[in-house]
C-alpha positions as CSV (number, residue, x, y, z in Angstrom):
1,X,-8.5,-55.1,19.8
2,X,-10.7,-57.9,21.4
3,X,-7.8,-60.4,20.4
4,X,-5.6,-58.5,22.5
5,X,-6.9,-59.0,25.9
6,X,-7.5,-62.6,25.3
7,X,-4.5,-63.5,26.7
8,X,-4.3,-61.6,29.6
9,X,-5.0,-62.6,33.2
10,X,-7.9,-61.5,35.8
11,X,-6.0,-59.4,37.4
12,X,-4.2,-57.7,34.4
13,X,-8.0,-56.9,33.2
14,X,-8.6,-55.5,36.2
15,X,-5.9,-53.1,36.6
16,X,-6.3,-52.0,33.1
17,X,-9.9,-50.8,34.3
18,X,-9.0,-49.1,37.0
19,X,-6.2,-47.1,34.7
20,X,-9.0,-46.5,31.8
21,X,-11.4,-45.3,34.4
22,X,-8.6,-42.8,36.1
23,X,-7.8,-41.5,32.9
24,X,-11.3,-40.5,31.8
25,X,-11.9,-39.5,35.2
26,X,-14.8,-41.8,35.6
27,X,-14.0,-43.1,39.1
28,X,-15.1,-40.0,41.1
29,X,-13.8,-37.1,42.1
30,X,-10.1,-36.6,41.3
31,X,-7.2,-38.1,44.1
32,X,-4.2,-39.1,43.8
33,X,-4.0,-42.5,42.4
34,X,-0.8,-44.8,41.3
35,X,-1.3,-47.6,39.3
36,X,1.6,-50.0,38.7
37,X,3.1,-50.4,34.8
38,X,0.9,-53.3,33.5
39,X,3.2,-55.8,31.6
40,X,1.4,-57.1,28.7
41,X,2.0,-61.1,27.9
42,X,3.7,-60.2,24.9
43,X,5.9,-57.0,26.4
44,X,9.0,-59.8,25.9
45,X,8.6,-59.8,22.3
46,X,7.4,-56.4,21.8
47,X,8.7,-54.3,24.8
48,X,5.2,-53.0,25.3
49,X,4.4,-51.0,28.7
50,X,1.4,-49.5,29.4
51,X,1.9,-46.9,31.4
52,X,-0.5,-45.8,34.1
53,X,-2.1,-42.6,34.4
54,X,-1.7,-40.5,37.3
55,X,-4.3,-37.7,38.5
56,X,-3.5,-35.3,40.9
57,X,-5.9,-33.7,42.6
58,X,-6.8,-30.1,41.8
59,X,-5.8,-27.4,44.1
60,X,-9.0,-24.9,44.8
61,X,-8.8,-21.1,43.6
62,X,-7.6,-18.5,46.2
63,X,-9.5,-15.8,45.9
64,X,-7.9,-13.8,48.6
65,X,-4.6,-13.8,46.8
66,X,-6.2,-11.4,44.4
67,X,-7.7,-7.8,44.4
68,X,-11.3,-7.2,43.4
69,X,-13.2,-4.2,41.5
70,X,-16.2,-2.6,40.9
71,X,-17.3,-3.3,37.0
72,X,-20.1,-2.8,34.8
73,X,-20.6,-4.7,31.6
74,X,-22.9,-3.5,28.5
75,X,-24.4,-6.4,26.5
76,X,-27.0,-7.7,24.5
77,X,-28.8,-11.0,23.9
78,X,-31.5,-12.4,21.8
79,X,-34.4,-13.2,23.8
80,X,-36.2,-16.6,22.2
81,X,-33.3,-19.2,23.0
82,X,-34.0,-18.5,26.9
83,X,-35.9,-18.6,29.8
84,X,-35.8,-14.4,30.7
85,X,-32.5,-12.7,31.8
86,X,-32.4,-13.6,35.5
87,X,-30.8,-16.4,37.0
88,X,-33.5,-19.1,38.1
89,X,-33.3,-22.2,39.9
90,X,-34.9,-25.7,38.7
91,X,-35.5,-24.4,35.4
92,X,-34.8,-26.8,32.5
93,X,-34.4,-23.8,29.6
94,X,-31.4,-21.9,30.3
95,X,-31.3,-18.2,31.2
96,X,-29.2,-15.1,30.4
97,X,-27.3,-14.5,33.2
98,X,-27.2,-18.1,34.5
99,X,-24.7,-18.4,31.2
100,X,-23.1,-14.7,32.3
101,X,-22.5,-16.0,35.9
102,X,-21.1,-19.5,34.7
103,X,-18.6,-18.0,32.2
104,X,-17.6,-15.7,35.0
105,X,-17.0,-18.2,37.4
106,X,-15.5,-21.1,35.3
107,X,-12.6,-18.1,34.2
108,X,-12.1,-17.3,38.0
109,X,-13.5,-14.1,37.8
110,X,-16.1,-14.7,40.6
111,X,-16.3,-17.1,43.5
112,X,-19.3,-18.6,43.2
113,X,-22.4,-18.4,40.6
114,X,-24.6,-17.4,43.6
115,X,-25.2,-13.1,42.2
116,X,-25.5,-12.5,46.0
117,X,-21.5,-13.5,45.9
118,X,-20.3,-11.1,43.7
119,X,-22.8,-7.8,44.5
120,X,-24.3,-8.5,41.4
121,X,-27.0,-6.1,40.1
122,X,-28.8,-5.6,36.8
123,X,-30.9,-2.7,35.3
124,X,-33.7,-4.4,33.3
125,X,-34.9,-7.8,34.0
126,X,-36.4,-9.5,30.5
127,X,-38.8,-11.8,30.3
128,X,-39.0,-15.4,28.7
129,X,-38.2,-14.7,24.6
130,X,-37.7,-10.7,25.0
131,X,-34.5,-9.8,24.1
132,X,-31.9,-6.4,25.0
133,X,-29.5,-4.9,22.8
134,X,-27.8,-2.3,25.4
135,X,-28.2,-4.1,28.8
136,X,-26.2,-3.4,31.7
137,X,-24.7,-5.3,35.4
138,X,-22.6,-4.1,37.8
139,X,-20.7,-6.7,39.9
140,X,-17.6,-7.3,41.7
141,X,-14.6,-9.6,39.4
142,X,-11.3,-10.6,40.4
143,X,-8.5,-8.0,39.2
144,X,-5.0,-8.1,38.4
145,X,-4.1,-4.8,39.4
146,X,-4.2,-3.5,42.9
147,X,-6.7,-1.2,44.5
148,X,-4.4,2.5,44.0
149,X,-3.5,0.9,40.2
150,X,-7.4,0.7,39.3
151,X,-7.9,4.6,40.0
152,X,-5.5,5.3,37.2
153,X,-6.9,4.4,33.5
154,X,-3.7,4.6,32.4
155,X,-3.6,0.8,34.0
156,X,-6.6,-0.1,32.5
157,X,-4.3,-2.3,29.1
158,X,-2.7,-3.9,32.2
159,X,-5.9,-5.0,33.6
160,X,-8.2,-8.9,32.5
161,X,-9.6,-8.7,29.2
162,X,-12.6,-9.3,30.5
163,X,-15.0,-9.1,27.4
164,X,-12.8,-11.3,25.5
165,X,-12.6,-13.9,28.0
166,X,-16.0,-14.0,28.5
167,X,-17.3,-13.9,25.0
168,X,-15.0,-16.9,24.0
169,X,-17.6,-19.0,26.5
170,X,-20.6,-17.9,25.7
171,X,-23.6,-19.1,23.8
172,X,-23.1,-16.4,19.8
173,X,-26.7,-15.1,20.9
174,X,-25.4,-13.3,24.2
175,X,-22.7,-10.9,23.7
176,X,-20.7,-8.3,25.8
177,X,-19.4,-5.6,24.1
178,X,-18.7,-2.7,26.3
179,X,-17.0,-2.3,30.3
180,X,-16.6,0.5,32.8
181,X,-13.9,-0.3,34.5
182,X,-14.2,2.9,36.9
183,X,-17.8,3.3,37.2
184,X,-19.2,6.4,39.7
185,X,-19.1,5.6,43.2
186,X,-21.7,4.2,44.9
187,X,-23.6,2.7,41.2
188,X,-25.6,0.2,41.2
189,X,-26.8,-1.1,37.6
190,X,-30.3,-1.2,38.3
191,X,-30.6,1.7,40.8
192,X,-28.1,4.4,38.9
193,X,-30.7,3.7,35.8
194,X,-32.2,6.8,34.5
195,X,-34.4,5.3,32.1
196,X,-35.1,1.8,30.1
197,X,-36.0,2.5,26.3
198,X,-38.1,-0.3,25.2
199,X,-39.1,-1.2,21.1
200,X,-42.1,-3.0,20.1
201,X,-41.5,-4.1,16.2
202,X,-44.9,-5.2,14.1
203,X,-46.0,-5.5,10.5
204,X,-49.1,-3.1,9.6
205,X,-50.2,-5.0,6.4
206,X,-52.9,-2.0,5.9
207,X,-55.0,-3.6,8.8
208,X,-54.3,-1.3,11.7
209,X,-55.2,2.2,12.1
210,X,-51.6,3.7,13.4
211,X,-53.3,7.7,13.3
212,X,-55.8,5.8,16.2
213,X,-52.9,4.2,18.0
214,X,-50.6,6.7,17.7
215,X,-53.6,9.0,20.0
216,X,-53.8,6.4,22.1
217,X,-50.1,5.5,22.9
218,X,-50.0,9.1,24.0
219,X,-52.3,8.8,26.6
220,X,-49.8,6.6,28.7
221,X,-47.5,9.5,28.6
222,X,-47.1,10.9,32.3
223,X,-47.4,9.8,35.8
224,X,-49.7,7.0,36.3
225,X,-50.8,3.7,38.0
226,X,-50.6,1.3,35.6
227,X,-52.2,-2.0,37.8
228,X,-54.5,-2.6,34.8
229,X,-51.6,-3.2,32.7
230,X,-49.7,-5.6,34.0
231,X,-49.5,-9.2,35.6
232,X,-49.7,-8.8,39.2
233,X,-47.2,-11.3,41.3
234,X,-48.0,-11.5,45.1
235,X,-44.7,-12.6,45.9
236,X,-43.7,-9.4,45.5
237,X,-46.3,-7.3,47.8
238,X,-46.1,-4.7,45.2
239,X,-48.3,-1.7,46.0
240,X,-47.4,0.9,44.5
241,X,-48.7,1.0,40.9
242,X,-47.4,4.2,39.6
243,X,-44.8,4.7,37.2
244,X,-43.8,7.5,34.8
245,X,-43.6,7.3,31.0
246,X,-41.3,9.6,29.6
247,X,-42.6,8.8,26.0
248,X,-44.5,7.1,24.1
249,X,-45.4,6.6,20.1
250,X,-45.6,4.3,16.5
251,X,-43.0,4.9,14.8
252,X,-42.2,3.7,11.3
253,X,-39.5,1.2,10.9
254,X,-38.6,0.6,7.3
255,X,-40.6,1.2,4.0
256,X,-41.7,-1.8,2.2
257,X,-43.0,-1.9,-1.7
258,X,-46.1,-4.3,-0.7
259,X,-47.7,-2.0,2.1
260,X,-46.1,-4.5,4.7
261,X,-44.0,-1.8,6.1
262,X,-42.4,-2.0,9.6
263,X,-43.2,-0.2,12.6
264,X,-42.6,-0.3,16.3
265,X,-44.2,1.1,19.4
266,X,-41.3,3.1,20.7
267,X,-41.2,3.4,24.7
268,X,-39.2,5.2,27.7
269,X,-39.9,5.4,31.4
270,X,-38.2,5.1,34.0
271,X,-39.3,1.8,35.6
272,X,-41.9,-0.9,34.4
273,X,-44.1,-3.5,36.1
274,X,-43.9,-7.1,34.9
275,X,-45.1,-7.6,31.5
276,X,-46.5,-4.1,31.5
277,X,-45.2,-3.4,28.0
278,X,-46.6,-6.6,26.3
279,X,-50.4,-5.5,27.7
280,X,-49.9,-2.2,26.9
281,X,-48.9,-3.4,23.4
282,X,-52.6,-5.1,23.4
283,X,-54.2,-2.9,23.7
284,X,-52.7,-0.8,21.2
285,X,-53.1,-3.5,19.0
286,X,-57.0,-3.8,19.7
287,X,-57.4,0.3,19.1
288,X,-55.7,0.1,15.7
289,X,-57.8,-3.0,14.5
290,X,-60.6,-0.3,15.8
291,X,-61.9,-2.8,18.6
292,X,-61.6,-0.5,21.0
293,X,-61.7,3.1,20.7
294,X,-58.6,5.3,21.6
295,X,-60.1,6.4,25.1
296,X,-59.6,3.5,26.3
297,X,-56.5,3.8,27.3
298,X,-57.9,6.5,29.8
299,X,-60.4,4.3,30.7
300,X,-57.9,1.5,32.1
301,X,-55.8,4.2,33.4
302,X,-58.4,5.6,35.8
303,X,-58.5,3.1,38.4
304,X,-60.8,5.1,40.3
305,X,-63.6,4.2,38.4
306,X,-61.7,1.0,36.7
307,X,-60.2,-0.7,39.9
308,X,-59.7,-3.9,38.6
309,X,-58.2,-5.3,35.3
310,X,-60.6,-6.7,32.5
311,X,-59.5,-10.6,31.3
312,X,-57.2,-10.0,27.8
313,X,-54.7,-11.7,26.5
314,X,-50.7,-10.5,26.6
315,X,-49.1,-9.3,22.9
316,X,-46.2,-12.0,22.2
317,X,-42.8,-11.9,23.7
318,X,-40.3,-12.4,20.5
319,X,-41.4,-8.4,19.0
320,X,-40.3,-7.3,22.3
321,X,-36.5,-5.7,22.5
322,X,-34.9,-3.9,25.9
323,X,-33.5,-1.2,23.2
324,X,-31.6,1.2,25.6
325,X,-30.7,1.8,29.2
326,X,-29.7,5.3,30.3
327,X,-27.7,6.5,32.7
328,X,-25.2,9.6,34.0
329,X,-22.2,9.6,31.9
330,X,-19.3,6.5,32.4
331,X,-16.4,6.1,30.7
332,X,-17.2,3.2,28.8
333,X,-14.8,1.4,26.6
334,X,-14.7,-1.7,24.1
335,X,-12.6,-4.0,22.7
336,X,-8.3,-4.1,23.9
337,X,-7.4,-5.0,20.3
338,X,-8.6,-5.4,16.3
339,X,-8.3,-9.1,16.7
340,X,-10.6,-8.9,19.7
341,X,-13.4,-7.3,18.1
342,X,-12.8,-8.8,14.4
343,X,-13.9,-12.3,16.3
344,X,-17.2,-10.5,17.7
345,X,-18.0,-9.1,14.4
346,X,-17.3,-12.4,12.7
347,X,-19.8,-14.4,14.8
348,X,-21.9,-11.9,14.7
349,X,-22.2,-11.9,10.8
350,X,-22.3,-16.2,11.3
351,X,-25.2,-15.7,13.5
352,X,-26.9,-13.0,11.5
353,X,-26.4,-15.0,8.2
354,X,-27.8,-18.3,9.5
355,X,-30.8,-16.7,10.6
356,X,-31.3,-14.5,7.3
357,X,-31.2,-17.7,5.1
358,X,-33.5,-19.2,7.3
359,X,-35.9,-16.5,6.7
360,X,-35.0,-16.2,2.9
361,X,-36.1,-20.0,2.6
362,X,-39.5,-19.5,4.7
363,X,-40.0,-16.6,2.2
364,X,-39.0,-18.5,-1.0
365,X,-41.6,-21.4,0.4
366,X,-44.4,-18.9,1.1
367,X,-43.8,-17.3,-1.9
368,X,-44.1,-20.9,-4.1
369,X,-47.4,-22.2,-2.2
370,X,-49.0,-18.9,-2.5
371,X,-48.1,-18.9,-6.5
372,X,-49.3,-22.6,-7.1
373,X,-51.7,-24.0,-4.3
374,X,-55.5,-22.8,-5.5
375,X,-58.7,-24.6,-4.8
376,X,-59.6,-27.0,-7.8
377,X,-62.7,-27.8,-7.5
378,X,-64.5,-24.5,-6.9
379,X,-66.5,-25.8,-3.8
380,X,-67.7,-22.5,-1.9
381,X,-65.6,-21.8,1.2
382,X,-66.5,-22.5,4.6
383,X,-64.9,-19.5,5.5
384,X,-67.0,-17.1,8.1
385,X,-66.7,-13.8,6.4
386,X,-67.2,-12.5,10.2
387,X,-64.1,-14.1,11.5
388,X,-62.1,-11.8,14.2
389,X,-58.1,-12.4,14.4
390,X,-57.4,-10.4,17.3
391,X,-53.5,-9.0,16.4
392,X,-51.4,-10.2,19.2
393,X,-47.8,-9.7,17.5
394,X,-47.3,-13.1,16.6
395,X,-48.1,-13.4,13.1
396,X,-51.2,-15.4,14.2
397,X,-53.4,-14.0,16.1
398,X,-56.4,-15.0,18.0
399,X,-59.4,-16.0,16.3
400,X,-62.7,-14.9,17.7
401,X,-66.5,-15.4,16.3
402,X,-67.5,-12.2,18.2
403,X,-65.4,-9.8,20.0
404,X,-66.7,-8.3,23.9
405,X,-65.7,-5.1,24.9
406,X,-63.1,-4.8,27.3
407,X,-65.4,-2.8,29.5
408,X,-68.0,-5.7,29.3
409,X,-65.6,-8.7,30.1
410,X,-64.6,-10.6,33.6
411,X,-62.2,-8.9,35.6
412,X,-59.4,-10.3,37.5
413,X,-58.2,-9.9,41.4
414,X,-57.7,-5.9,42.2
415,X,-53.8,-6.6,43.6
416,X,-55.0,-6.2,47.5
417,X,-56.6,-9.2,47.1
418,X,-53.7,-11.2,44.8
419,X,-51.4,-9.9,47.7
420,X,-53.4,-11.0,51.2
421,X,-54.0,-14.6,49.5
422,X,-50.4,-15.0,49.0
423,X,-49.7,-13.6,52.5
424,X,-51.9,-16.5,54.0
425,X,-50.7,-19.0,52.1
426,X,-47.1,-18.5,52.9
427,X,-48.2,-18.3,56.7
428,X,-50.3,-21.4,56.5
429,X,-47.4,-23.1,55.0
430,X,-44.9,-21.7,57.8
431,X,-47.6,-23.2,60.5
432,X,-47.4,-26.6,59.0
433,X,-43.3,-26.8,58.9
């Protein structure tokens, strides 16, 4: 190819540029450009006529062309690929709903990415690594039908596929599976919620007492202020505390033959504080490795007497799932056609299968270096027979030389003072601007 331009002239060279970089749209922003037909020094011979490429520029989207509706959309994600559900800014690991509102907005279904655009609204924000299986948003999408056609299901085949759309552009680890397309008046996904079901999954491997922790998971049962179990943010000059569990318990999973069976801590309330389940779920874990005896739990919640939070570390975020969000009845529906739902089901199975032989190969590896690696030269192990791994849900653990009682640890910042510190700072900072 080098041979070819050999021949040619400055100024052919440069036009030819100038067309590559049109057509690969690496000149800026898209106009209208004409280039003239470049005749080659051999075009005599061969009648060859490159032929100039001609962008037009793109005419923007009217939205006000098209009717709108209220929507809400049932999905579910795994957690560990992404930075929590909500949208952030400057964040280099990719969120939930920052892939959510690009789909939506690259298929013209919303005018902006900006949530505030669109009425967006969701009913359980997740945390970095925690995933959902039945999460729901409410927002406002383009329609094709017009405001007295959406009243009438019968429209509703008429109306964007708007799960099949969507799906097609997302990531195989976030999909939507269910749509109201007439959802009550006046609802809101996160204020029309009635309760968020979380699941806690763990291993028991015979080292934690479940009778124990089953007693104490009951104790959270009930109204109560729960500011020792959480992470308290003073950007959010939360004061109130309080929230209601509905229920709490362990509850067994799936038998396994080796007494590594499956269980979960199995949770409903109507509303949680920020990483209020992952600290409850320490200090589960610390009762059923008999740490800490079951009354504590009542201890923490008495913030009478226990006004400010001991210093303990958070159970890990992968166990955690957002397992079910209730609310009043909706007419919910799924999938417009066979084909529609055969693609979900088949990237499903890919995503399912890649991760299972994953696992089978850990477990074939583990398996083979447990069968063949054994010391071989009997020296006496340096192993302290005293050891504590504190059980944080990880498969790791923290390893401690001596464990302290939660009741004889630091304690952090009661929330009055977390709050008034962030209060001054954001005044200081508004004095010096």
């Amino acid at each position: 190819m080098s041979s070819f331009y050999e021949s040619w002239s400055k100024d052919q060279l440069i036009a030819r540029i100038q067309q590559l970089e049109v057509a690969n749209n690496l000149a800026g922003p898209p106009q209208s450009v004409s280039i003239p037909a470049i005749q080659t020094p051999n075009s005599k011979d061969t009648n060859e006529v490159i032929e100039a490429t001609v962008t037009k520029k793109k005419k923007s989207f009217d939205y006000s062309k098209f009717s709108t509706r209220r929507i809400a959309i049932r999905f579910a994600y795994l957690g560990w690929n992404y930075n929590g559900l909500a949208v952030q800014i400057n964040t280099d690991v990719p969120t939930v709903e920052g892939h959510i509102l690009a789909a939506l907005h690259k298929t013209k279904l919303i005018p902006s990415i900006d949530p505030n655009d669109c009425e967006f609204s969701r009913c359980g924000r997740t945390d970095k690594g925690v995933s959902a299986l039945r999460q729901v948003i409410s927002l406002r999408v383009r329609s094709l039908l017009t405001p007295e056609q959406q009243t009438d299901s019968a429209n509703d085949n008429k109306e964007i596929d708007y799960l099949h759309i969507l799906n097609q552009l997302l990531p195989d680890d976030i999909r939507l599976y269910e749509i109201c397309l007439q959802p009550p008046e006046g609802f809101d996904a996160r204020f029309s919620c009635l309760y968020r079901h979380y699941k806690y999954f763990f291993h028991n491997n015979n080292k934690l007492n479940l009778s124990k922790m089953l007693a104490a998971a009951k104790s959270f049962e009930g109204v109560h202020d729960f500011r020792n179990f959480c992470k308290v943010d003073g950007s959010k000059q939360i004061s109130n505390f309080k929230r209601e569990i509905l229920s709490a318990s362990i509850v067994k999973v799936s038998q396994c033959d080796d007494d590594n069976s499956l269980y979960c801590f199995d949770l409903k309330g109507t509303a949680f504080l920020w990483h209020q389940v992952r600290s409850m779920v320490a200090i589960l874990f610390l009762v059923g490795q008999e740490l800490e005896a079951p009354e504590v739990i009542q201890t923490l919640l008495d913030v009478e007497n226990t006004p400010r939070r001991p210093a303990y570390e958070m159970a890990a975020d992968i166990p955690l799932v957002l397992y079910d969000c209730g609310f009043p009845e909706m007419p919910w529906k799924s999938f417009k056609n066979e084909d529609s739902l055969q693609r979900l089901q088949d990237r499903l199975y890919f995503m399912w299968h890649s991760t299972w032989m994953k696992l089978t190969m850990a477990s074939v590896m583990r398996e083979m270096i447990q069968n063949s690696a054994h010391p071989s030269y009997g020296a006496p192990s340096n192993h302290e027979s005293h050891r504590i791994v504190v059980n944080l849900g990880d498969g790791k653990g923290k390893n401690l030389t001596k464990y302290v009682l939660l009741s004889k640890r630091e304690t952090l910042e009661p929330p009055e003072v977390v709050n008034e510190r962030w209060l001054r700072r954001k005044a200081d900072k508004n004095k010096t601007e």
